[in-house]
C-alpha positions as CSV (number, residue, x, y, z in Angstrom):
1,X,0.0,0.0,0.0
2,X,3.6,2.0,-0.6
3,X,2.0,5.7,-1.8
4,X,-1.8,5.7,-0.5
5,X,-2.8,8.2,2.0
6,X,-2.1,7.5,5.6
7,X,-6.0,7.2,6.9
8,X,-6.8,5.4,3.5
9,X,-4.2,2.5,4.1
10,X,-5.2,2.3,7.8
11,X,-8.7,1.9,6.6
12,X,-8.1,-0.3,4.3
13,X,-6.1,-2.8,6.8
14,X,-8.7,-2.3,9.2
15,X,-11.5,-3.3,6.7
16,X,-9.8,-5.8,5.6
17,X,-9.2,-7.6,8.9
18,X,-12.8,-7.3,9.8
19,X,-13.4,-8.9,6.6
20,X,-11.1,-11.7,7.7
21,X,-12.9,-12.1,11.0
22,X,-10.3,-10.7,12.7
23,X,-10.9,-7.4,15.4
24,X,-10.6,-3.8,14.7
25,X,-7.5,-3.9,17.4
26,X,-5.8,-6.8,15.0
27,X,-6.2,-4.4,11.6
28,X,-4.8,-1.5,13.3
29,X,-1.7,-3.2,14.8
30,X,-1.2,-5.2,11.2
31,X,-1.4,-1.0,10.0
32,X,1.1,0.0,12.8
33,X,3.9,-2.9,11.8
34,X,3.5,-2.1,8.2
35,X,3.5,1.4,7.7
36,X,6.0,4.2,8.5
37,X,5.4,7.6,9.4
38,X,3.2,10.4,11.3
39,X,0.3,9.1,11.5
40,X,1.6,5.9,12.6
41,X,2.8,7.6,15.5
42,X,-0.7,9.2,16.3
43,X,-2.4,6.0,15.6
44,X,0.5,4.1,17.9
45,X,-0.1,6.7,20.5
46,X,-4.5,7.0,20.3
47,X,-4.3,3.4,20.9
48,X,-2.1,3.2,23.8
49,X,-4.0,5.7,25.3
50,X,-7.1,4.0,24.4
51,X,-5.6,0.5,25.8
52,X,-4.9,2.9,29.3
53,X,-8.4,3.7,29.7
54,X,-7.6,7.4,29.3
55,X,-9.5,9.9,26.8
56,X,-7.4,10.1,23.2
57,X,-9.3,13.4,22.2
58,X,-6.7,15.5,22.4
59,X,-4.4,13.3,19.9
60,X,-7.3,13.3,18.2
61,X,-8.2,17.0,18.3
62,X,-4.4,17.9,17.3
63,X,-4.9,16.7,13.6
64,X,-5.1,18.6,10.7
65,X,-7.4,16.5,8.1
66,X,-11.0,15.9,9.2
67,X,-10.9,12.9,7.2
68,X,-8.1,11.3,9.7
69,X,-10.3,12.8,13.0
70,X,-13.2,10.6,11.7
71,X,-11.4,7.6,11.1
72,X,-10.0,7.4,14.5
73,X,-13.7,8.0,16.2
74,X,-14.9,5.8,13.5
75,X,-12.4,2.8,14.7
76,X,-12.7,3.9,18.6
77,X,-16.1,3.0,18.2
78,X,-15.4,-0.4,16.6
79,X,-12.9,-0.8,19.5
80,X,-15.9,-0.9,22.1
81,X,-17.3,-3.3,19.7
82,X,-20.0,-1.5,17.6
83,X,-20.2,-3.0,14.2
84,X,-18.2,-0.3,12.2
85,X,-17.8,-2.5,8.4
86,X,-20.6,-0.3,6.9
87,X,-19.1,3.2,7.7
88,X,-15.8,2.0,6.9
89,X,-17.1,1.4,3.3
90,X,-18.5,4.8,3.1
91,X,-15.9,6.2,4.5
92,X,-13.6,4.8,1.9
93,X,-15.8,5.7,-0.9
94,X,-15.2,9.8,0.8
95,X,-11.3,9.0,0.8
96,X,-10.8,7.7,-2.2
97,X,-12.9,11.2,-3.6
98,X,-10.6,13.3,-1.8
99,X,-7.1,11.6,-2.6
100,X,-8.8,12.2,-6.6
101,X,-9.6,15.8,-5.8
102,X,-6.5,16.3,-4.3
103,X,-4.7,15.2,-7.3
104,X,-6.2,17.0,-9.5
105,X,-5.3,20.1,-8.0
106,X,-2.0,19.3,-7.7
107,X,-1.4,18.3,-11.4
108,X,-3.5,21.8,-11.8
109,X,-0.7,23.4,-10.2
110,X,1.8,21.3,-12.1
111,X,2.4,23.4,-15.2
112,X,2.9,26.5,-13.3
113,X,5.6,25.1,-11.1
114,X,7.3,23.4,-14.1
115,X,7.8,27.1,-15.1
116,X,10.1,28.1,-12.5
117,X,13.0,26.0,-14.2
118,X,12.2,28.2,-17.1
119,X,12.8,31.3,-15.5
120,X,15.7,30.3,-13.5
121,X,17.6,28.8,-16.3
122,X,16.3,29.0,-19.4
123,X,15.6,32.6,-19.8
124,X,18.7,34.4,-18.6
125,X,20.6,31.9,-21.0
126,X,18.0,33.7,-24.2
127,X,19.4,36.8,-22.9
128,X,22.6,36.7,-23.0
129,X,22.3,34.6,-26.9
130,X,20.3,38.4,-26.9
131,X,22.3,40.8,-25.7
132,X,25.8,39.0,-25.8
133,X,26.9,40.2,-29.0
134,X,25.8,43.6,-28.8
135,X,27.8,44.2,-25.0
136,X,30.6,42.5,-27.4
137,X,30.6,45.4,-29.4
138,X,29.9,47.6,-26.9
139,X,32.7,47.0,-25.1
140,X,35.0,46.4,-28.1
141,X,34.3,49.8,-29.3
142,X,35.2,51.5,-26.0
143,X,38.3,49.8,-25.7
144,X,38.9,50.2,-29.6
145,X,37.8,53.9,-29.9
């Protein structure tokens, strides 16, 4: 799952262990020894302090993307053993729509970026093919004069 969004791979393992049979708690552990990154690390540490009995709100609260907030609620509700398969599909079907939208606007963006090398490179060298020859003369008829 090398290159999917964070909260869509740890749905995805999550859906897929319930599909399997297998708890909520089992798909996001098999997410946590897979993956890499920073969600992990929020996901590692709103399940520890789930395990501790303690309220993981504020982890929750902290991030950015509403999409990963609702996941988490989504599967600490499937943690206290609500059946959770159902929402997980919609809630796939809404990630899977915002990872599209998201890349279209990035490949929007994309020609306008590409431009930069163009300016940085590309056009100084079309000035001096420009104005190179007449400096040459320039300065050849102050030295020569």
């Amino acid at each position: 799952m090398e290159g999917l969004a964070p909260p869509l791979a740890l749905l995805l393992c999550v859906k897929r262990a319930i599909e399997k049979g297998q708890s909520v708690k089992q798909g996001v552990l098999i997410y946590i020894k897979k993956e890499r990154g920073e969600f992990v690390t929020v996901v590692t540490l709103w399940l520890g302090l789930l395990q501790q009995g303690q309220d993981p709100r504020e982890a929750v609260q902290k991030l950015s993307s509403p999409h990963r907030r609702t996941l988490l609620q989504v599967l600490e509700r499937g943690l206290r053993g609500e059946s959770i398969h159902t929402v997980l599909v919609r809630l796939e079907e809404e990630l899977v729509e915002a990872c599209n939208e998201e890349l279209t606007n990035k490949i929007a963006q994309l020609p306008f970026i590409m431009l930069i090398p163009l300016l940085l490179f590309q056009f100084p060298a079309f000035l001096l093919l420009l104005f190179g020859p007449l400096l040459q003369n320039f300065f050849h008829s102050l030295g020569g004069g």
